[in-house]
N, C-alpha and C positions, 0 to 999 in steps of 0.2 A: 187878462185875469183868468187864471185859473177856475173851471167849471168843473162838477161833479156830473157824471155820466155813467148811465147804466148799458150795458151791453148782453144781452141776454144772451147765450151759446144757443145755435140750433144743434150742438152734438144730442144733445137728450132727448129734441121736440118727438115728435109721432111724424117719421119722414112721409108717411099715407095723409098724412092732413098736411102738408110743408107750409102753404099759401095761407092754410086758418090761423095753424098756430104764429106766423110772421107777422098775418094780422091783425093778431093779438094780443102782443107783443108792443106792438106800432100802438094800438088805442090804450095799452095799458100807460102810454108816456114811456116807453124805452126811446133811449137815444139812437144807439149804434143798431146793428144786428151783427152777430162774433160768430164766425166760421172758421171752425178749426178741421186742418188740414192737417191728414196723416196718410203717410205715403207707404208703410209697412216698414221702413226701412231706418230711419232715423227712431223712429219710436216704436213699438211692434201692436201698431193697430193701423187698418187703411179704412179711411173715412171717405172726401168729399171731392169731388175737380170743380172745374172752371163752371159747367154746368149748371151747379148748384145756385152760385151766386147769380147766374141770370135767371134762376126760377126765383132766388130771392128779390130780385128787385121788380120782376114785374109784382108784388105784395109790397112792397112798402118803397117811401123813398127814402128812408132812414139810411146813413152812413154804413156800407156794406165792409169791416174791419174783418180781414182773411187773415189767421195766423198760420204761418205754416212749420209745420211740423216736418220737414221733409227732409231729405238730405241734396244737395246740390240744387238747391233755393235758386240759383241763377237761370236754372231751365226753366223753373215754373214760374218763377215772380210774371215773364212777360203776358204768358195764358191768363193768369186772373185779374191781369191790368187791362187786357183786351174785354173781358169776361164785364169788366164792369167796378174791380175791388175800390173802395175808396181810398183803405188802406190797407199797407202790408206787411206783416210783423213777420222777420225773420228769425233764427235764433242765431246767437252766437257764437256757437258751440258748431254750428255745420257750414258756418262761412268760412272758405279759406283767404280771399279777398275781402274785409269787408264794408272797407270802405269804398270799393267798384260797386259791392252791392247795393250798400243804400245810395249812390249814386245813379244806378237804376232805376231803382222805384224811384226815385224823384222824376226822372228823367218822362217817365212815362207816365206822371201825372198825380201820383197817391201820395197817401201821406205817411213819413216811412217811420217802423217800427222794428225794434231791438227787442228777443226777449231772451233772458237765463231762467237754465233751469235752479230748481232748490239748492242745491250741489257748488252752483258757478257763486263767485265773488260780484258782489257789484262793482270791485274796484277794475275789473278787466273793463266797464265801458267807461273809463275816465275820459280815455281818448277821443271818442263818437258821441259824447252826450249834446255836444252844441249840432250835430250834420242829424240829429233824431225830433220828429216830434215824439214818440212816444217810447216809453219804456214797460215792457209785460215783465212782471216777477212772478214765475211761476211756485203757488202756493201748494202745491200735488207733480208727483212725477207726470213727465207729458205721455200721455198715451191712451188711455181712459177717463171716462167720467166716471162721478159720483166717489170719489176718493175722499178722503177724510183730509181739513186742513191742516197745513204744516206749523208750527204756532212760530216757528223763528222768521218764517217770511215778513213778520210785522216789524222786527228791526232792522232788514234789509231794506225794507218802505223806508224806513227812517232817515235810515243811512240815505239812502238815495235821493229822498227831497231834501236834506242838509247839502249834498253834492249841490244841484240843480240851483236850490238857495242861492250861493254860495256864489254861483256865476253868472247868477240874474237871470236864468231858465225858468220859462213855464211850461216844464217838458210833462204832457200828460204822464204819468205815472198809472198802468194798469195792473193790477191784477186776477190770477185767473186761479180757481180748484177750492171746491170745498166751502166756498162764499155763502154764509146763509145770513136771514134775519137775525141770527143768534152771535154772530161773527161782525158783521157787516159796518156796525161801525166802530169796533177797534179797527178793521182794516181803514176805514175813512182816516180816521185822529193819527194812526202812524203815517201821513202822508197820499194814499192811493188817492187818485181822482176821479179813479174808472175801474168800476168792477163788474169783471162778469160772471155773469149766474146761469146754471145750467140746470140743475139737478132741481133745484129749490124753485124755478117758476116752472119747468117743463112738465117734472113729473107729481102737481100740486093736481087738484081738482078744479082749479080754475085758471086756465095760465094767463088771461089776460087781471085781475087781480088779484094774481101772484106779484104779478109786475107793477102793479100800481102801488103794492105795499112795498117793495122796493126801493120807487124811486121817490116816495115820501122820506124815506130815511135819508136821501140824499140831496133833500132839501136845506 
């Protein structure tokens, strides 16, 4: 059965508080904790390493979800599988193999994820939708927080749980950029199962019931 889950992004938190705001995040009822990875190169911003995620899990035991943003995804995949990741979203756009790749991340334990950017078709994962648990639609170009939502990624959701449908897939469906209470559940009704939020709990005045008004909505 398909479950609705929240996944808050530490791109935004207060990296000086890392352990408060994680948990924070954890008592507010998130599910996941989303670490997005940028490596300057694929995207033109550098964010997080393997490091990260072991300062994340000593704060919470929530499912540690590492996207990575990077180019040649097959060097780093093994670092954050070591590191601790639960799972690992690569994109599709920077995989030259990529069916070797998510054959990887299996191999070493996590649970493997696909994501396109705004730009890519959903029909290029026709092919890889049964070897995924999950799929990111990227609602904001990858590289920065606090972007404004893209409004066509809600048909693309569409489209993609109609795929999933279709083959008798309960392939989590994520989306990531620009997700607020205001957005939040037309992303749900087009499909998404998992949304992450960065902007909208991190930089609130309360982050631990930022996050509980969240995951009321995805009740």
């Amino acid at each position: 059965m398909i479950q609705n889950k929240l996944a808050p992004s530490i791109l935004n938190c207060d990296f000086s508080k890392l352990g408060e705001e994680v948990g924070a995040v954890t008592r507010g009822g998130a599910d996941w904790v989303h670490l997005d990875v940028m490596d300057g190169h694929f995207v033109p911003n550098l964010t997080i390493g393997p490091v990260i995620v072991e300062a994340v899990k000593q704060h919470t035991s929530l499912l540690t979800d590492c996207h990575l943003m990077v180019k040649e995804p097959e060097k780093m995949v093994p670092w954050f599988a070591k590191a601790g990741a639960g799972s690992i979203t690569v994109h599709q756009e920077a995989a030259t193999e990529i069916m070797s790749l998510l054959k990887l991340i299996k191999s070493l334990g996590c649970r493997v994820g696909v994501s396109i950017n705004p730009d890519t078709s959903v029909d290029v994962l026709d092919g890889i939708l049964a070897d995924v648990d999950l799929i990111l639609l990227m609602s904001v170009y990858p590289g920065f927080g606090g972007q404004k939502f893209i409004p066509h990624s809600l048909e693309k959701a569409r489209l993609l749980r109609t795929k999933c449908n279709a083959m008798g897939l309960e392939t989590d469906i994520q989306m990531d950029g620009g997700i607020s209470l205001h957005n939040a559940r037309d992303v749900l009704d087009a499909g998404v199962n998992v949304i992450v939020v960065g902007s909208a709990i991190f930089k609130s005045p309360d982050v631990m019931q930022a996050t509980s008004a969240f995951k009321a909505l995805l009740a």
